[in-house]
C-alpha positions as a printed NumPy array, in Angstrom:
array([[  0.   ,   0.   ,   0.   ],
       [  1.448,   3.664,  -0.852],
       [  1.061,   6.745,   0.884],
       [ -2.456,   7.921,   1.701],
       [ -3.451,  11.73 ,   2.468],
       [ -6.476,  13.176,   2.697],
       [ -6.211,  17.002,   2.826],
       [ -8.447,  19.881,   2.31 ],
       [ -8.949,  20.58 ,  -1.435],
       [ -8.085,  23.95 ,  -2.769],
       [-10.389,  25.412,  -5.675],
       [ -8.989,  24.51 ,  -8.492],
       [ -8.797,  21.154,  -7.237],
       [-12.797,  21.16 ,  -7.258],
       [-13.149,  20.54 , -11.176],
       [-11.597,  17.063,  -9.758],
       [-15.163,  16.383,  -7.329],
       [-16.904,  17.58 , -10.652],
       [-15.857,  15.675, -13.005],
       [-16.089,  12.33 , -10.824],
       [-19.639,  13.463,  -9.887],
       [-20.261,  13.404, -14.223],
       [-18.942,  10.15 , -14.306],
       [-21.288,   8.906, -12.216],
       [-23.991,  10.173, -13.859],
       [-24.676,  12.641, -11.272],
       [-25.201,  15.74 , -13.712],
       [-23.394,  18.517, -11.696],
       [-24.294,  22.151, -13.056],
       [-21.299,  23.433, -14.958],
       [-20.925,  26.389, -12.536],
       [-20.591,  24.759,  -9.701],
       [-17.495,  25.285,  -8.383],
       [-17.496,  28.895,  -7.237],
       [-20.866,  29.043,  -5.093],
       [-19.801,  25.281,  -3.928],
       [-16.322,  26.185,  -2.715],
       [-17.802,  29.852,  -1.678],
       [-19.972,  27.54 ,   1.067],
       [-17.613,  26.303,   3.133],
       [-13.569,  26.72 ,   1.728],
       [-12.487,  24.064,   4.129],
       [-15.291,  21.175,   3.728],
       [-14.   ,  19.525,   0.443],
       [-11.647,  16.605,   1.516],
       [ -9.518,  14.693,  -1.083],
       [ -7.667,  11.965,  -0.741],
       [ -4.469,  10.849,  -2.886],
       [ -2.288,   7.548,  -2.758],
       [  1.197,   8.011,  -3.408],
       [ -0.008,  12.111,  -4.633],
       [ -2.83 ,  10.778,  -7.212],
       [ -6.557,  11.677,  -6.212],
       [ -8.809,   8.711,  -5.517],
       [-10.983,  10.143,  -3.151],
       [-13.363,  12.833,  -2.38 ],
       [-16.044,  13.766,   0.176],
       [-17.342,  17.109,   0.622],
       [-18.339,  18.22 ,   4.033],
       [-20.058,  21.593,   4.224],
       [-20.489,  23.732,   7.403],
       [-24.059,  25.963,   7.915],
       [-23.457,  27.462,  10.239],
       [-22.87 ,  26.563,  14.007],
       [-25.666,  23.46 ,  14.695],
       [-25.577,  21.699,  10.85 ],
       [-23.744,  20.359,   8.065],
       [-24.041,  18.005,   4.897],
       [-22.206,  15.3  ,   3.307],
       [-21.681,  15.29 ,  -0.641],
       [-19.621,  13.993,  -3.643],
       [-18.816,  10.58 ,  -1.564],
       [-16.735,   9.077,  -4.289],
       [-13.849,   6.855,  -4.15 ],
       [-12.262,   5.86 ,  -8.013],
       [-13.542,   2.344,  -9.137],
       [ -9.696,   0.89 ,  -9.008],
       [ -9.653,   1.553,  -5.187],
       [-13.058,   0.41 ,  -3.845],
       [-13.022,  -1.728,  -1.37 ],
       [ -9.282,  -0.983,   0.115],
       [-10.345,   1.363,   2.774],
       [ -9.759,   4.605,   1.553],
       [-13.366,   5.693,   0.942],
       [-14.213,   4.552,   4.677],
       [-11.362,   7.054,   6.276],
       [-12.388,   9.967,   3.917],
       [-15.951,   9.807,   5.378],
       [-14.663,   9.624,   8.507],
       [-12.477,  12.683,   8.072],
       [-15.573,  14.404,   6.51 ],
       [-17.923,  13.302,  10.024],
       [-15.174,  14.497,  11.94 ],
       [-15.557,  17.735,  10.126],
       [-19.276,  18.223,  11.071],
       [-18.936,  16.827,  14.629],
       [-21.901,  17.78 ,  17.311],
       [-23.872,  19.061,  14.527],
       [-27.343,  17.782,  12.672],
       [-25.573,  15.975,   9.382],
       [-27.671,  15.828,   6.256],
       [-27.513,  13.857,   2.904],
       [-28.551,  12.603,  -0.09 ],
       [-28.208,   9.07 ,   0.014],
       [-28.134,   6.721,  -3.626],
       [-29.958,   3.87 ,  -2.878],
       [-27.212,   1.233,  -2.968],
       [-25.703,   3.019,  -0.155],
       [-28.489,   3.829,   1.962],
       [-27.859,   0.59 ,   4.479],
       [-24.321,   1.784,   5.171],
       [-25.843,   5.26 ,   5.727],
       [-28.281,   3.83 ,   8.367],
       [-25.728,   1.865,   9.981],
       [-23.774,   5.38 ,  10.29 ],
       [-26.528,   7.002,  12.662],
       [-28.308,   8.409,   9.263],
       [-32.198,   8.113,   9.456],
       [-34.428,   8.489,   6.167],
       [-36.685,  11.616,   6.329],
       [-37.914,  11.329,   2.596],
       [-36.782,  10.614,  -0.951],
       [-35.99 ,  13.268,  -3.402],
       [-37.203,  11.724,  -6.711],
       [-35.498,  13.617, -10.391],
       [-37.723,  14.773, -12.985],
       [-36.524,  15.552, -16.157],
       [-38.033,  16.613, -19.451],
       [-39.188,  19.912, -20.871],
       [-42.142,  20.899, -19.464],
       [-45.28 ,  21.403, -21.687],
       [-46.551,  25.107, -21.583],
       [-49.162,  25.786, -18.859],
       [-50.35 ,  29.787, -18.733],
       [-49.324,  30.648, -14.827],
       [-52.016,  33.111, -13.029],
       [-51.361,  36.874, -14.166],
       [-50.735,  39.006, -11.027],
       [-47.542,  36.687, -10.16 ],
       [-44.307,  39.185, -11.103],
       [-40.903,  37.609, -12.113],
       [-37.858,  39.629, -10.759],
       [-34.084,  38.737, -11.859],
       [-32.965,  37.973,  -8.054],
       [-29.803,  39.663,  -9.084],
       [-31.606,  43.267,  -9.052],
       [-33.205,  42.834,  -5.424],
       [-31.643,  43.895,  -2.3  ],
       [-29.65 ,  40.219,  -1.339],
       [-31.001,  40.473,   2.313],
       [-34.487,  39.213,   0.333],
       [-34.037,  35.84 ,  -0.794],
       [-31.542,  35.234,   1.808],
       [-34.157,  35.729,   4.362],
       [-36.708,  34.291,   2.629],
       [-34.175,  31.234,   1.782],
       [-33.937,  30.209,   5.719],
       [-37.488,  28.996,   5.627],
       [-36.278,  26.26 ,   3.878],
       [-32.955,  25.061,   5.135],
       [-31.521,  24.342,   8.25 ],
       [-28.958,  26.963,   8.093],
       [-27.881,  30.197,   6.708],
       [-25.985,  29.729,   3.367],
       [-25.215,  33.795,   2.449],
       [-21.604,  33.207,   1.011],
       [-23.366,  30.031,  -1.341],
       [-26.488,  31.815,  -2.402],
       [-24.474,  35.404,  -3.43 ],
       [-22.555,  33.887,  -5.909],
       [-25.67 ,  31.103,  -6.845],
       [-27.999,  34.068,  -8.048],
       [-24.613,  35.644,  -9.656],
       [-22.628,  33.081, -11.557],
       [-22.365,  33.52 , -15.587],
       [-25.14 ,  31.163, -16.893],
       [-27.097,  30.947, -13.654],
       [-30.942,  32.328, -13.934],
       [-32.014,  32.951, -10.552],
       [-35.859,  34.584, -10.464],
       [-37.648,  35.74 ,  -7.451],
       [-42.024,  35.816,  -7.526],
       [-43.506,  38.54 ,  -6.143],
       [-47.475,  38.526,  -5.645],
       [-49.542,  42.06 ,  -4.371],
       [-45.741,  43.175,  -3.697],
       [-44.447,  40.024,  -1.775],
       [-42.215,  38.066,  -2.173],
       [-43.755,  34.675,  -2.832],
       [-41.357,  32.236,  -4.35 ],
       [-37.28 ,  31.881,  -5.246],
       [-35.899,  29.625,  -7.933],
       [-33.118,  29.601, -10.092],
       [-31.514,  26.863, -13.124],
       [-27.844,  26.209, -14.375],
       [-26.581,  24.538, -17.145],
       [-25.32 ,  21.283, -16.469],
       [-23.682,  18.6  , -18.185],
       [-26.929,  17.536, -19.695],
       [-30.084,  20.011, -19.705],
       [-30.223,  22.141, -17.19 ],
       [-31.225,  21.719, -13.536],
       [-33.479,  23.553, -11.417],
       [-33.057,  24.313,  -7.703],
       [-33.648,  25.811,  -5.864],
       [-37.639,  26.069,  -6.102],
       [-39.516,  27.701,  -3.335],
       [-42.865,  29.083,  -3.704],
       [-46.111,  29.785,  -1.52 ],
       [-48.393,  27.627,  -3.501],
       [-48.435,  25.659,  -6.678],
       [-49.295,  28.74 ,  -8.996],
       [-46.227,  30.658,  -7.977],
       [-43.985,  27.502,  -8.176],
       [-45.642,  27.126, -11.628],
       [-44.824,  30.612, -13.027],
       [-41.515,  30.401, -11.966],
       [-40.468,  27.282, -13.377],
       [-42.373,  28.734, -16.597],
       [-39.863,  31.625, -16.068],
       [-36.695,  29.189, -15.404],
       [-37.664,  26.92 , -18.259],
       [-37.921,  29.768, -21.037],
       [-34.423,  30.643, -19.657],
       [-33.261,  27.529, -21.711],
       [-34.851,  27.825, -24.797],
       [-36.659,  24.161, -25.17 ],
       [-33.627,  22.495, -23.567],
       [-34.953,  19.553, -21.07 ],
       [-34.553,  20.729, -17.421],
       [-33.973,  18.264, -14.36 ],
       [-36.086,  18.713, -10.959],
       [-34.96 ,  16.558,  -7.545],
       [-38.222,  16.932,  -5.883],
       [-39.342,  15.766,  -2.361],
       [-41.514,  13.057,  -2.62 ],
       [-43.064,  14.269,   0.839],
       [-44.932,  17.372,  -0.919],
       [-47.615,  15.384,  -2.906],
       [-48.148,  19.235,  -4.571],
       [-44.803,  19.505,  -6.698],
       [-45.134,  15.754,  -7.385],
       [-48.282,  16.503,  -9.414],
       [-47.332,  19.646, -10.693],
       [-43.694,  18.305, -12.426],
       [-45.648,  15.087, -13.483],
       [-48.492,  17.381, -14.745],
       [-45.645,  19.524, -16.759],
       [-44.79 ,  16.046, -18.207],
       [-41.634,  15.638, -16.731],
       [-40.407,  12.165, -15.906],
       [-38.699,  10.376, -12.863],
       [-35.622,   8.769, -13.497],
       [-33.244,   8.441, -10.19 ],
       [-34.239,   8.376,  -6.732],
       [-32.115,   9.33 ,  -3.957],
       [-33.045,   9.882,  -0.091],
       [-32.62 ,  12.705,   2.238],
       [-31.066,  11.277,   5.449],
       [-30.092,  12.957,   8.79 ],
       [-28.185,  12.046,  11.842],
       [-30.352,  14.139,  13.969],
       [-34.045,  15.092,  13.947],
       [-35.885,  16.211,  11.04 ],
       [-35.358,  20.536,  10.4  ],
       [-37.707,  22.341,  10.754],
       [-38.404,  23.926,   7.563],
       [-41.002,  24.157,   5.228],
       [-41.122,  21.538,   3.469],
       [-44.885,  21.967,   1.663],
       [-43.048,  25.396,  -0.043],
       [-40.353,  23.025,  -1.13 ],
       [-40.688,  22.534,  -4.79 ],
       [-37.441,  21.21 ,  -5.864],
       [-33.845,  20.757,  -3.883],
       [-30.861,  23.133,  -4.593],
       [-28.744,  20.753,  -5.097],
       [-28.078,  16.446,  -3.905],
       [-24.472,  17.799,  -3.527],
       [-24.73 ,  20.558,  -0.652],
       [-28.459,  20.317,  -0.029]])
């Protein structure tokens, strides 16, 4: 056996989790690295035998109370040797004493539970382009770029555990990105955004009030891509955005399931149309 490190990964070194995240058919967004890296610098662990990569975990810090595990890869030549096993470790050891979230594929999910992990619900991608539905008329789309930041940021923390400022400032920002806010009698009703990826384009976040607002912005997001197919990873625990993306015509085809070490958040989960992302949550 060679020499194994496992050491914090600097940002350049990031195209390295995105690529291996393509290969496994994961469809990262092609902008990725900036906002990802931008959400916690020191929570992307890589590990290299003998100075080659084999390795990587991510695991990012919200905060002081939780955290989330991502990009769990280990090279196909080196599974089963032991060096995935001490990266995760390294990456729980990074989030210790706090709430630990992830998105579990299912041929892993037993080794999650036997970890502490505990399923709260599946998150269930829909992909497709979605046919055209005419959203109700006093719903306003705003380029989340042009609104004070403070906005979405607030109304972000209804939905996740933890503030994410340094992520979502470059998220609504990065070239390519579409990020749209709904506003309704002034208010500020819904948040989504899409990036290209490595095929389509995925959407996430999606937060909205109710199904019309989480229609009209996806109407909004989808134009953004001019007929391209767009991907959705949508909680199977709000029946709502289940029948709205089947509705649209979009179609399942991966499963994963959102896991925790701790109790369930509490978040909104009903206003929950899509996830951000599988990779940070």
């Amino acid at each position: 056996m060679g020499e194994y490190e496992i050491t914090t990964a600097g940002i350049r070194e990031m195209t390295i989790f995105l690529r291996w995240a393509e290969d496994e058919g994961w469809n990262p967004g092609r902008g990725d690295r900036l906002p990802f890296h931008a959400a916690d610098p020191h929570g992307f662990l890589l590990g290299k035998l003998d100075a080659e990569p084999v390795t990587c975990v991510s695991a990012v810090r919200y905060g002081a109370r939780y955290g989330f595990i991502g990009f769990y890869i280990a090279k196909p030549p080196v599974r089963g040797q032991g060096y995935g096993i001490q990266a995760w470790r390294a990456a729980m050891k990074h989030l210790e004493g706090r709430n630990v979230g992830l998105d579990g594929v299912v041929e892993q999910q037993d080794n999650y539970r036997r970890s502490g992990f505990r399923t709260a619900w599946n998150h269930v991608r829909y992909a497709g382009v979605p046919h055209a539905e005419e959203a109700p008329g006093d719903i306003t789309l705003v380029d989340a770029g042009t609104v004070p930041f403070g906005t979405p940021a607030s109304y972000d923390r209804r939905f996740f555990p933890g503030p994410r400022d340094a992520f979502l400032s470059l998220w609504v920002a990065v070239p390519g990105h579409t990020a749209l806010v709904a506003l309704r009698d002034g208010e500020l009703r819904g948040f989504g955004a899409v990036r290209p990826a490595g095929t389509g384009a995925r959407v996430g976040p999606l937060h909205a009030a109710s199904d019309d607002v989480a229609l009209a912005l996806l109407n909004g997001l989808s134009a953004a891509q001019q007929g391209e197919p767009v991907t959705l990873d949508v909680p199977d625990a709000n029946g709502a955005a289940i029948r709205l993306v089947e509705r649209l015509g979009l179609e399942p085809n991966f499963e994963c399931a959102r896991m925790y070490t701790g109790g369930v958040p509490e978040i909104d989960l009903p206003g929950i149309y899509a996830a951000t992302t599988i990779e940070l949550g």
